[in-house]
PASEBA-1860 file (N, C-alpha, C; in nm, 3 decimals):
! residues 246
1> XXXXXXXX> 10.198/9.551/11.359/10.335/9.592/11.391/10.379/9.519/11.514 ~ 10.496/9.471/11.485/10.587/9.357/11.625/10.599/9.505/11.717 ~ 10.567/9.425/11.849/10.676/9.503/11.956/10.741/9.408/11.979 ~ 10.844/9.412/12.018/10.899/9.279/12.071/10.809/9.152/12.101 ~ 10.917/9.045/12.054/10.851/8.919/12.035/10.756/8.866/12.161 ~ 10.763/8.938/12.267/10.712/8.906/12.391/10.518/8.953/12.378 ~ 10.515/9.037/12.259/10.340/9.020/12.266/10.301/9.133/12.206 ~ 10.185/9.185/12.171/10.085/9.287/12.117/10.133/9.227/11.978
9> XXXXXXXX> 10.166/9.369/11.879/10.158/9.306/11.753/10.260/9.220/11.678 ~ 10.296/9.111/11.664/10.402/9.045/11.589/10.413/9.090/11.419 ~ 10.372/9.155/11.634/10.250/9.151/11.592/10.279/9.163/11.467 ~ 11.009/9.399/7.375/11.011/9.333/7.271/10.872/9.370/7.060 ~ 11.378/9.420/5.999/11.396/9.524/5.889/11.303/9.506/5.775 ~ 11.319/9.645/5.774/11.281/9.622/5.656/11.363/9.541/5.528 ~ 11.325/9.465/5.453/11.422/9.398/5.356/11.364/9.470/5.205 ~ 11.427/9.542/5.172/11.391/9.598/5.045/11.432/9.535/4.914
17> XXXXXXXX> 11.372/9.538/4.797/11.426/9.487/4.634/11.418/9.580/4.606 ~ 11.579/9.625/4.549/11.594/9.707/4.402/11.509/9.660/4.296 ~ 11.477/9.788/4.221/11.422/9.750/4.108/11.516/9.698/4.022 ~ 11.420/9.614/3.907/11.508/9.520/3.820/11.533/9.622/3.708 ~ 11.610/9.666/3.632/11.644/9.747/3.498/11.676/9.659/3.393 ~ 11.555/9.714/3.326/11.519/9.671/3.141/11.673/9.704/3.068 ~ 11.665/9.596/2.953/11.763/9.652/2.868/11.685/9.735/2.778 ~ 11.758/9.846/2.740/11.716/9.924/2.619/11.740/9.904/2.491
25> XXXXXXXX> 11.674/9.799/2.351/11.737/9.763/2.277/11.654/9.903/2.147 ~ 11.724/9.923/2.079/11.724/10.063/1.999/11.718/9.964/1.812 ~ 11.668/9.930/1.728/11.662/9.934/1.593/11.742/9.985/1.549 ~ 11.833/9.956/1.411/11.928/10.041/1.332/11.812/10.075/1.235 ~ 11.840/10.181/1.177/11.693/10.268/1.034/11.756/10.124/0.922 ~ 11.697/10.148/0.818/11.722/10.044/0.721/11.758/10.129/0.593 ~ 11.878/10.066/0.511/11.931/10.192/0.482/11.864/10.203/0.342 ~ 11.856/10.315/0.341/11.787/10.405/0.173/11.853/10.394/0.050
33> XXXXXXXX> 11.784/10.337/-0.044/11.862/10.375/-0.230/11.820/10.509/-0.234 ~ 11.931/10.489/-0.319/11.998/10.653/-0.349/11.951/10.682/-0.514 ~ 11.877/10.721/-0.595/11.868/10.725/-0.709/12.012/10.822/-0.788 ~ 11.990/10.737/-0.935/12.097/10.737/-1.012/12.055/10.916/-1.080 ~ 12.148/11.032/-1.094/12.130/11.127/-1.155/12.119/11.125/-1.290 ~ 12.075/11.244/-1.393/12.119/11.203/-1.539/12.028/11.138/-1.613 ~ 12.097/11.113/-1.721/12.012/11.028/-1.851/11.964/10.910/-1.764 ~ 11.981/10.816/-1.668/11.871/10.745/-1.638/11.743/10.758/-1.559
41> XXXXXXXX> 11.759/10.923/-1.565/11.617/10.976/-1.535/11.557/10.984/-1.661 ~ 11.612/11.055/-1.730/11.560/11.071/-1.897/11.515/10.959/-1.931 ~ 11.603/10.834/-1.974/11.575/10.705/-2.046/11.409/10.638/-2.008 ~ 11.406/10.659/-1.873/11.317/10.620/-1.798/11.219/10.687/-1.740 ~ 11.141/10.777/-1.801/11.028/10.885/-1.735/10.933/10.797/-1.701 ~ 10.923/10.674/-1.689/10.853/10.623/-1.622/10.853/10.529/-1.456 ~ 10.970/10.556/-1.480/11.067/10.441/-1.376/10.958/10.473/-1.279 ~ 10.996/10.369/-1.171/10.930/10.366/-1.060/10.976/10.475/-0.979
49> XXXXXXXX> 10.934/10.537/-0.892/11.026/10.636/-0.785/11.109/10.584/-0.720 ~ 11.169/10.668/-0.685/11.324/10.629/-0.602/11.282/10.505/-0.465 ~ 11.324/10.441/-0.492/11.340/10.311/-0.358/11.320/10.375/-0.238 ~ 11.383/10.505/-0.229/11.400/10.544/-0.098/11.244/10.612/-0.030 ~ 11.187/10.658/-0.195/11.054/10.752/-0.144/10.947/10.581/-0.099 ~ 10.963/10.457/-0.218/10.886/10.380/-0.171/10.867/10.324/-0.074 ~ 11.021/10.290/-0.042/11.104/10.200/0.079/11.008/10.193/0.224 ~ 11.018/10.116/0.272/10.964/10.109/0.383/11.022/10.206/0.517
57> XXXXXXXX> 10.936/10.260/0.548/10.989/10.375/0.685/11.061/10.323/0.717 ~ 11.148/10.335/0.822/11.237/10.339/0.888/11.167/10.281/1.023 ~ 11.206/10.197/1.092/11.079/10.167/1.220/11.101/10.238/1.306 ~ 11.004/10.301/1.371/10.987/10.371/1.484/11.096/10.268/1.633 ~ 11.147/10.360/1.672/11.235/10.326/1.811/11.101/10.195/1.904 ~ 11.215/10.095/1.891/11.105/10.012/2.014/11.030/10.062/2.131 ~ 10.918/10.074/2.183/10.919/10.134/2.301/10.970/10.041/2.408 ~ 11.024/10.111/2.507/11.096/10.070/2.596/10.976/10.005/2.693
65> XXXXXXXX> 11.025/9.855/2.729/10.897/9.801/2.809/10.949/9.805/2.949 ~ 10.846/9.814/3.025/10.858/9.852/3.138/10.940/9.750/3.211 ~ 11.014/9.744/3.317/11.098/9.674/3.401/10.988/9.545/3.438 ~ 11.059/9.416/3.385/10.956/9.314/3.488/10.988/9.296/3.626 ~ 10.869/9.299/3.709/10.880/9.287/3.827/10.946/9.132/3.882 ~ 11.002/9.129/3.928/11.065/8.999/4.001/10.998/8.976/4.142 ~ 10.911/8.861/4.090/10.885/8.839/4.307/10.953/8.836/4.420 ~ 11.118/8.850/4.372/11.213/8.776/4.465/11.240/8.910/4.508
73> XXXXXXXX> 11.215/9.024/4.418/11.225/9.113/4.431/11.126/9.230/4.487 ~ 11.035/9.181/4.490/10.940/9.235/4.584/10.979/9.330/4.739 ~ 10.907/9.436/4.761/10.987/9.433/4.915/10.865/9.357/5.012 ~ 10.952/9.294/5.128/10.845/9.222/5.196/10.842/9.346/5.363 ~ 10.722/9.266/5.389/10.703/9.335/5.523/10.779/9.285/5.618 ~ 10.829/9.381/5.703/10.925/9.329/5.771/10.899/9.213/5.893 ~ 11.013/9.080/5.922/10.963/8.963/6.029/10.902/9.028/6.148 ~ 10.842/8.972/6.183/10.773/9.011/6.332/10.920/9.023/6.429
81> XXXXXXXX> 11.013/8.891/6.385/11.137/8.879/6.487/11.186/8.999/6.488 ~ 11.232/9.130/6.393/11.323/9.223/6.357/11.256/9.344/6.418 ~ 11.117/9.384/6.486/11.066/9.480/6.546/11.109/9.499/6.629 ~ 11.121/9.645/6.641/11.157/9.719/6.790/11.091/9.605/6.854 ~ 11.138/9.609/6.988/11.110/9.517/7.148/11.022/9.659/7.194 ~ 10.924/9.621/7.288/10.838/9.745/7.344/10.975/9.724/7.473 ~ 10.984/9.898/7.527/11.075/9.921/7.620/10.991/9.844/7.733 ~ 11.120/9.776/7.791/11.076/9.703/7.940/11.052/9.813/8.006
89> XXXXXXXX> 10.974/9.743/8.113/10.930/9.820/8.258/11.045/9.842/8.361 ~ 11.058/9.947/8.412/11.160/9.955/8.516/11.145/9.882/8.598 ~ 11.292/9.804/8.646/11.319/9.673/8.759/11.306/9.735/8.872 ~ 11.238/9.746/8.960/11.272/9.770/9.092/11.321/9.625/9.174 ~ 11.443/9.676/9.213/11.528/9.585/9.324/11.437/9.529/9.440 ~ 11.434/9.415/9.505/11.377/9.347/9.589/11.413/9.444/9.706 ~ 11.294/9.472/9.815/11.344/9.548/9.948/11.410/9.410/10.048 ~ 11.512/9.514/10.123/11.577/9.418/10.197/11.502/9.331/10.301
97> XXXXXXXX> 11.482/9.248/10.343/11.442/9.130/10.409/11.552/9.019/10.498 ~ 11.579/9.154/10.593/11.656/9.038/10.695/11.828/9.086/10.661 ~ 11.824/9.198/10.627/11.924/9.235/10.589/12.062/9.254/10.706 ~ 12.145/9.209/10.703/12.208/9.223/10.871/12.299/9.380/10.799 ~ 12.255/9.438/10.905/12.357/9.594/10.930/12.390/9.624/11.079 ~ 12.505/9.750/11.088/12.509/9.787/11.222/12.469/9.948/11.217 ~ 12.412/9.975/11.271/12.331/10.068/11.304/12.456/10.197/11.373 ~ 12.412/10.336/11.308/12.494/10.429/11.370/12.431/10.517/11.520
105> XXXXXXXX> 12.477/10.520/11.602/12.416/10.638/11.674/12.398/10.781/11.628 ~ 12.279/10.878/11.670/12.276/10.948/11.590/12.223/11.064/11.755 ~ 12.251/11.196/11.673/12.206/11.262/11.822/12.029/11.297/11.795 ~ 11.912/11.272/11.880/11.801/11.304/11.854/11.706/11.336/11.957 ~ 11.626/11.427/11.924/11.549/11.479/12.020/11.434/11.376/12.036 ~ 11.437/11.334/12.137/11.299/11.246/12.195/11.191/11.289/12.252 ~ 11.060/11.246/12.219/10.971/11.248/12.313/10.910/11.078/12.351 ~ 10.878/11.082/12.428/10.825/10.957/12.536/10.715/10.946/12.511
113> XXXXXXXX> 10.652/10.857/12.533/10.477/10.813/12.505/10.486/10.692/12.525 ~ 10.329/10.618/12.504/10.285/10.514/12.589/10.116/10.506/12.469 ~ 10.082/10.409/12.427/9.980/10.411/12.333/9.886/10.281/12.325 ~ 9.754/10.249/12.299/9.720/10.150/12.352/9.705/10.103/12.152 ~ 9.687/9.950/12.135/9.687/9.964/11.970/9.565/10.005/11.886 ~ 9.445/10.036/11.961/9.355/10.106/11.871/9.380/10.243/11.863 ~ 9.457/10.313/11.876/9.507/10.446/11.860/9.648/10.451/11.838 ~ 9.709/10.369/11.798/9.856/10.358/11.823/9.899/10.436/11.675
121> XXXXXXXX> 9.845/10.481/11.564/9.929/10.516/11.504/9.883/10.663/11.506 ~ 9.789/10.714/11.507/9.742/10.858/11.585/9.808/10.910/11.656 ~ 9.884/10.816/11.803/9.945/10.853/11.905/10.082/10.881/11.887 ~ 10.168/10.823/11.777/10.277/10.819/11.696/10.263/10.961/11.593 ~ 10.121/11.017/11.536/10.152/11.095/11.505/10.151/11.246/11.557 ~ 10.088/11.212/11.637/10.071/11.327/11.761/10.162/11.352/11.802 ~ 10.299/11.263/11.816/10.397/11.315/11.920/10.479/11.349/11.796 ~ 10.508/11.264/11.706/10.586/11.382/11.554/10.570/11.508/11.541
129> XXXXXXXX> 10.432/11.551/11.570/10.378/11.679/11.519/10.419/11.752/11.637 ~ 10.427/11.706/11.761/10.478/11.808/11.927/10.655/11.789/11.849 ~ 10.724/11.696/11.820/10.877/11.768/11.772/10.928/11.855/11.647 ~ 10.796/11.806/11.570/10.817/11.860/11.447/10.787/12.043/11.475 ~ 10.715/12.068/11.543/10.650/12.205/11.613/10.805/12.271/11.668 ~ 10.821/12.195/11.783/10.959/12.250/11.863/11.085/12.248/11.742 ~ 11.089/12.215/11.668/11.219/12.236/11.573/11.157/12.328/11.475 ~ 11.039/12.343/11.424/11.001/12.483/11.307/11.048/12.584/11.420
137> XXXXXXXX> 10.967/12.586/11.513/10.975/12.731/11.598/11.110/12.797/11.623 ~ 11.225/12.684/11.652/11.327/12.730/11.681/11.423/12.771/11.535 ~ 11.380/12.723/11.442/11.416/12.698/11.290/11.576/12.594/11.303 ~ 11.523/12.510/11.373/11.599/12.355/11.328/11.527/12.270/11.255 ~ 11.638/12.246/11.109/11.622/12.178/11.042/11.652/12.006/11.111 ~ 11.577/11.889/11.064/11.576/11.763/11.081/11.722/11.721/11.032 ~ 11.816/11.626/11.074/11.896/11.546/11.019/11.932/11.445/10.959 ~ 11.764/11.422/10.961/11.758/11.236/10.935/11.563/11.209/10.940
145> XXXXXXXX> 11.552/11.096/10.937/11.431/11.065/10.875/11.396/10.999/11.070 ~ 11.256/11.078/11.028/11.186/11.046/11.208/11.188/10.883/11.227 ~ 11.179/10.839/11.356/11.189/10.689/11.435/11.102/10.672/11.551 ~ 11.075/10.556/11.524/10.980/10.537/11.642/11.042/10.420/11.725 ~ 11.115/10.439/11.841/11.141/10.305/11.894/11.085/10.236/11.989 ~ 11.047/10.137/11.975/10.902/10.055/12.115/11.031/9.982/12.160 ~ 10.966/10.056/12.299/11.065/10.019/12.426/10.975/9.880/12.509 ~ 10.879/9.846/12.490/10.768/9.760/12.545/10.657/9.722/12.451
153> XXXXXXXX> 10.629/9.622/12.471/10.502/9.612/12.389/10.381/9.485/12.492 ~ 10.285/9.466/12.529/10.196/9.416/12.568/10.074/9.360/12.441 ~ 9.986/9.311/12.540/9.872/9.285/12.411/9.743/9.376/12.401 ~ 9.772/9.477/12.521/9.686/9.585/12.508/9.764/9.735/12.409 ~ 9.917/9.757/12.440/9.954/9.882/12.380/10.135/9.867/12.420 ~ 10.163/10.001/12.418/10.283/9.981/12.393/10.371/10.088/12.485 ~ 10.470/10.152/12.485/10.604/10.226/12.531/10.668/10.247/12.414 ~ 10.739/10.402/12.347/10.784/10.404/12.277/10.817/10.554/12.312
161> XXXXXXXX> 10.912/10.541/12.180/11.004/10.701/12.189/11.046/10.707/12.020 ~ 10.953/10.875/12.043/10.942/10.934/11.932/11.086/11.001/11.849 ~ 11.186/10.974/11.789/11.294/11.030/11.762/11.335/11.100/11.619 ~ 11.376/11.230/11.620/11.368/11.305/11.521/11.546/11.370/11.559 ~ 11.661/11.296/11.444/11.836/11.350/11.446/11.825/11.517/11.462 ~ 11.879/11.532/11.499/11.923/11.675/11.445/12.058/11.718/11.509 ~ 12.103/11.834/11.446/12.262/11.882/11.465/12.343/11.970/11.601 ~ 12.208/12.068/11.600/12.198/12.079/11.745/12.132/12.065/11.816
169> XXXXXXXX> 12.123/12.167/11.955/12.029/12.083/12.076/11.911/12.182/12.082 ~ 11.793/12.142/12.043/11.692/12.272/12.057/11.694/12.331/12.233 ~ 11.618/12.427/12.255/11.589/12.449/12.343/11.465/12.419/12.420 ~ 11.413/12.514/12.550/11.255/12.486/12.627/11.215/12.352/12.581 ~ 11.248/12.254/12.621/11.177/12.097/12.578/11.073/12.106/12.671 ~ 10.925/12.041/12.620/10.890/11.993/12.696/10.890/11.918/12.822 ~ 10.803/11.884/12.894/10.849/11.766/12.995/10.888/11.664/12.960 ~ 10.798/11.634/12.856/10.834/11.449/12.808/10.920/11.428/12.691
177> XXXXXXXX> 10.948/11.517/12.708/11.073/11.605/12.561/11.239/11.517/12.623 ~ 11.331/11.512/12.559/11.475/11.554/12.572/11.561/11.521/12.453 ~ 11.720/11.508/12.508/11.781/11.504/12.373/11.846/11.355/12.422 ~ 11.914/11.266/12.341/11.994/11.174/12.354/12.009/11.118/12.239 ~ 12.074/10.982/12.254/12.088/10.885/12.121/12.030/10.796/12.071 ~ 12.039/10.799/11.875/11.956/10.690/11.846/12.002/10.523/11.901 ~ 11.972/10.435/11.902/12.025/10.298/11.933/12.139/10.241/11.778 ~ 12.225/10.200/11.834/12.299/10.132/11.780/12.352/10.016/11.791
185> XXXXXXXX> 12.446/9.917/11.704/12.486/9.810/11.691/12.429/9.724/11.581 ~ 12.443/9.586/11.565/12.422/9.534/11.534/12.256/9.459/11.524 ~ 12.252/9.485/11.379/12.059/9.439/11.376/12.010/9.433/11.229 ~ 11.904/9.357/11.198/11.878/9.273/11.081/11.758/9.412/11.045 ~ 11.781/9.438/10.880/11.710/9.564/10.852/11.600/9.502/10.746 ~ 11.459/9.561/10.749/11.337/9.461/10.680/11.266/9.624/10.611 ~ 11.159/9.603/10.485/11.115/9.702/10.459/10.991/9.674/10.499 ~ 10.851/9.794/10.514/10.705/9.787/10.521/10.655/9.883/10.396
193> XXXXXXXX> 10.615/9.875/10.354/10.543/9.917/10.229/10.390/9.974/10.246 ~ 10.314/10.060/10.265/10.163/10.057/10.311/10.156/10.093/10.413 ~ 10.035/10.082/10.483/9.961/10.131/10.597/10.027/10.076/10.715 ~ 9.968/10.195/10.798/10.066/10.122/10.971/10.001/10.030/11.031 ~ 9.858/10.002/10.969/9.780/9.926/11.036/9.807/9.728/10.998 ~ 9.847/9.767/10.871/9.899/9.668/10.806/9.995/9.573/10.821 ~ 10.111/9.612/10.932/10.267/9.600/10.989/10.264/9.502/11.054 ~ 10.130/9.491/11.091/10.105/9.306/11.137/10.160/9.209/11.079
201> XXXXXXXX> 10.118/9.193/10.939/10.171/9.119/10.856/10.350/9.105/10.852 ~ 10.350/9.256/10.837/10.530/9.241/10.822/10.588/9.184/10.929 ~ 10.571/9.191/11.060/10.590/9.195/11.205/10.621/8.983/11.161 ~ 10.475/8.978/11.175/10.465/8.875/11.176/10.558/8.776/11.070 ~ 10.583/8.820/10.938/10.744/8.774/10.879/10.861/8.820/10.920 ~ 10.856/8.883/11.010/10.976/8.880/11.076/11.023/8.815/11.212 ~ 10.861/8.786/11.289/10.927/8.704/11.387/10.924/8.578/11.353 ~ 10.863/8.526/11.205/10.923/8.360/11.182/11.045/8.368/11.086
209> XXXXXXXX> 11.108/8.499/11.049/11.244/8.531/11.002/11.336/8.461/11.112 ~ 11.298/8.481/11.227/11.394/8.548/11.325/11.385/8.359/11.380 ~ 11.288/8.274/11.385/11.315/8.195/11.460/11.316/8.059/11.353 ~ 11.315/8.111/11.234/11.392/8.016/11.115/11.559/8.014/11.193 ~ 11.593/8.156/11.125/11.709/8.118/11.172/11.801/8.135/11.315 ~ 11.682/8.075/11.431/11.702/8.081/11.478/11.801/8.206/11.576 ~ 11.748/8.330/11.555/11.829/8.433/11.621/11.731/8.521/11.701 ~ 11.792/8.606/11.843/11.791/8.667/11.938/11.760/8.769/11.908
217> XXXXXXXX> 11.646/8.813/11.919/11.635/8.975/11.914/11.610/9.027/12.064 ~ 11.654/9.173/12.049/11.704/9.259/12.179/11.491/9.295/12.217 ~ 11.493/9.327/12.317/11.349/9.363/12.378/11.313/9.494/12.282 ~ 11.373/9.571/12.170/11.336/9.691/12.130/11.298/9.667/11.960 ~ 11.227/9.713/11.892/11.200/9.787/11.756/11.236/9.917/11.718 ~ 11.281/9.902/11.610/11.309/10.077/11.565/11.234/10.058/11.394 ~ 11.171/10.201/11.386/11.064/10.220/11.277/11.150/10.337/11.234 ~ 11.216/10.297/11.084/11.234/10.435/11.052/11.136/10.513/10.944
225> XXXXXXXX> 11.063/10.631/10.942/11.001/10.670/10.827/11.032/10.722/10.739 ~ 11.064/10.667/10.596/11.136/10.721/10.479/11.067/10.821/10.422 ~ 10.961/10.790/10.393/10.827/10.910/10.370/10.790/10.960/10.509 ~ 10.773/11.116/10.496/10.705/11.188/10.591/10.556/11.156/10.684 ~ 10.553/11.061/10.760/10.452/11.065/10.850/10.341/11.144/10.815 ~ 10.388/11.300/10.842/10.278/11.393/10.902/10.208/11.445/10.719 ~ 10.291/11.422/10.600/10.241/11.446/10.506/10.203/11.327/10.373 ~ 10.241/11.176/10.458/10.216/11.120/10.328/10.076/11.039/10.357
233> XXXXXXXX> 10.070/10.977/10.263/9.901/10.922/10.298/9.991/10.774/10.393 ~ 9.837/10.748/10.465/9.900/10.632/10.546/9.903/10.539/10.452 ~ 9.850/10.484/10.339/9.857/10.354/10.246/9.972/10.345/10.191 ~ 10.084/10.489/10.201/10.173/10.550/10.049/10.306/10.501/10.179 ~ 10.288/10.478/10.312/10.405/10.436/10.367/10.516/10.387/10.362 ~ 10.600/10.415/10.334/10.793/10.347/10.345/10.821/10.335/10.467 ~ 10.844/10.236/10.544/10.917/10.198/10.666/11.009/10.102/10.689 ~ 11.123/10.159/10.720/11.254/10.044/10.754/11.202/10.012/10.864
241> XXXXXX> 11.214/9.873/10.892/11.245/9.801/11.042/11.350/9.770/11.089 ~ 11.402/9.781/11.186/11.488/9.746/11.258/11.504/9.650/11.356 ~ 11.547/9.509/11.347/11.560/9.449/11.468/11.691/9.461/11.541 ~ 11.672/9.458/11.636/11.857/9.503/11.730/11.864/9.347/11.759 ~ 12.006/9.270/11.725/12.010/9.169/11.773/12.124/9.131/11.886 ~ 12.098/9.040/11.956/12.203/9.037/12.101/12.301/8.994/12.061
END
């Protein structure tokens, strides 16, 4: 984690075929003699029998043959191209990096501290937990998401002030307690992602942010914590940075 640039940390169809339909072709019967009544039954007691008893049956109805299948008609399996798409993954938006904003003042209860960097994020949470204490007790709710602003930084430790908004003014402050304002104006806004121990890294893209393009940052840092400090894991960290620029 940078204190100021002056030292410590920079620190993705189906196509179906109708079936094909047979014609139904049906036989006419074949038609029957009719024998003659009368004396040419008599004349003839021998005659042959009636045509109709000899006659050839009548043919049985064609059976109906089954529909030929047509290959064209086949159903096929559907193109690979025409499948549901598997649902994309949700986009998360790039975090800001160098983002220029102006910063609001805000009213917040401070505490003061002083931390060397092998304890520096312990010492940050120690003093959350002394404001977070003085606002349960009094039952003031927070206004805003806690801040840490380094007023100094060295290559042994640091100066900073612990800041937590709120609406009104608690009471009995400690000694190293009071109330005043967050910092404002003009200043380039960066995200940290992870551990506090880690902020090196970020620190460190931000002070060759800063002297790419060539710009002035003020002697201060501001840390805002989007996730709760005192309850999230330190790896699970969200932190805005703040550079104040002149």
């Amino acid at each position: 984690m940078l204190g100021p640039v002056s030292g410590g940390r920079v620190s993705g169809r189906l196509v179906s075929g109708g079936p094909v339909s047979g014609e139904l072709g049906r036989a006419d019967p074949a038609a029957r003699d009719v024998a003659q009544p009368g004396a040419a039954r008599a004349q003839s007691p021998a005659a042959t029998p009636a045509p109709a008893v000899s006659a050839s049956p009548s043919p049985a109805p064609s059976a109906i043959p089954a529909p030929a299948e047509s290959p064209a008609t086949t159903p096929s399996p559907p193109p690979a191209a025409a499948q549901a798409p598997a649902p994309a993954a949700p986009v998360q938006a790039a975090d800001p990096f160098g983002e220029p904003i102006t910063l609001e003042s805000k009213k917040v209860v401070i505490a003061k501290g002083n931390a060397n960097w092998d304890l520096a994020f312990d010492t940050l949470i120690d003093s959350f937990k002394a404001l977070t204490a003085l606002l349960d007790k009094q039952g003031i709710k927070p206004a805003g998401n806690a801040m840490i602003v380094y007023t100094s930084t060295d290559d042994t430790g640091f100066t900073f002030l612990a800041e937590i908004p709120v609406e009104q003014d608690p009471k009995s402050l400690a000694k190293d307690m009071s109330m005043g304002k967050s910092p404002d104006g003009k200043a380039l806004k960066f995200v940290h992602r992870g551990s506090y121990d880690n902020m090196d890294n970020t620190y460190e893209a931000i002070t060759n942010h800063l002297d790419d393009k060539k710009l002035e940052a003020k002697d201060m840092f501001i840390e805002e914590y989007l996730t709760d400090p005192l309850k999230t894991a330190e790896d699970k960290l969200v932190i805005n940075v703040y550079v104040p620029l002149k």
